[in-house]
N, C-alpha and C positions, 0 to 999 in steps of 0.2 A: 889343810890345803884350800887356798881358794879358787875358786872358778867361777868363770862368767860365763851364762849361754848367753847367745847372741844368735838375733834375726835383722833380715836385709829384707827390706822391700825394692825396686828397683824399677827403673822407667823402660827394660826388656830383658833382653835374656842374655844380648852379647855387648860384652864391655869394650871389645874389640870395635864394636860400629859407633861408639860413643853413647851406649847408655851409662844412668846415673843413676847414683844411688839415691832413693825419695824417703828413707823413712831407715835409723837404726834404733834398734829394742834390744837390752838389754837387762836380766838381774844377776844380784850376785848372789854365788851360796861357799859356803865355809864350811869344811866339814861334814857337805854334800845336804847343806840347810838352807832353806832364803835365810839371808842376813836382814832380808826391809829394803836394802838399796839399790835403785834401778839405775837405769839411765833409758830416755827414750827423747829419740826428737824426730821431726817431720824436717826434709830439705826441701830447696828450689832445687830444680835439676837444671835449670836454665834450656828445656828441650821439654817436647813432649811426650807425654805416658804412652806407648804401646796398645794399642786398644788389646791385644790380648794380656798383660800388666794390667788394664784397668779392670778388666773384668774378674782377675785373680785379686787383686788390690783391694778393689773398692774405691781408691783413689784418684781423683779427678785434678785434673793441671789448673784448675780456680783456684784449690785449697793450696796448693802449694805456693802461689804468687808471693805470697808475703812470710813466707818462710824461711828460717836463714841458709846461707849457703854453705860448705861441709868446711871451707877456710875458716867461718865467723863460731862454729862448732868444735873442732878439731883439735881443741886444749883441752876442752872439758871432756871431750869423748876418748882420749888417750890417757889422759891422767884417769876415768874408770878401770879403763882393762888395763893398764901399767903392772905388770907382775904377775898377772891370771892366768891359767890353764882355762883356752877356749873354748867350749861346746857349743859347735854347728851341726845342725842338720845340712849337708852339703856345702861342707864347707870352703872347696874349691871355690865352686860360685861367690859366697859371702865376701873372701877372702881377695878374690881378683878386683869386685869391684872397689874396696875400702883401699886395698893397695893402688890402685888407678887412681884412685882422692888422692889419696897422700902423694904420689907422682906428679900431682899437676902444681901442686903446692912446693915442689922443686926436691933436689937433692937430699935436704938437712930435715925433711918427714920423715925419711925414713920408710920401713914397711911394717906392717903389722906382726909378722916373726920375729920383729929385732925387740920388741914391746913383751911379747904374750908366749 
């Protein structure tokens, strides 16, 4: 079996008021092993970090300036999890923000249950 756990870092708590997601981490395991294969990247959220998100984060809106944005990402970070059973620590959360990406990116994204 494979599966991907997967972590959201995020610019606040509700995806509802337009937060964004700043950072997805990902490894895979096989057979409940790391295989070696990660995936991790830092986003621009085109908005500012929460000061309560920065002080959990560590993340500061400098470092994100020149980081790509989740449309320039979103081939490479879907074809990782394509086929996995996901493990979230709170997943709801993980899961509304990456679904909100993929939404803004139109109709034919899709959602992350149609994938995982």
């Amino acid at each position: 079996m494979r599966q991907v756990v997967l972590d959201t870092e995020t610019t606040g708590l509700e995806v509802r008021q337009g937060h964004r997601l700043v950072e997805i981490a990902c490894v895979e395991l096989v057979e409940r092993r790391l295989t070696g294969r990660h995936y991790q990247t830092y986003l621009n959220p085109d908005r500012a970090i929460d000061e309560g998100a920065r002080l959990v984060t560590g993340i500061e809106d400098e470092f994100l300036l020149d980081k790509p944005h989740f449309a320039e990402v979103v081939d490479e970070f879907l074809t990782f999890i394509d086929g996995a059973e996901l493990v979230i620590h709170n997943a709801g959360f993980d899961i509304s923000f990456l679904d909100a990406e993929l939404a803004r990116l139109g109709d034919d994204a899709g959602r992350i249950g149609d994938r995982c």
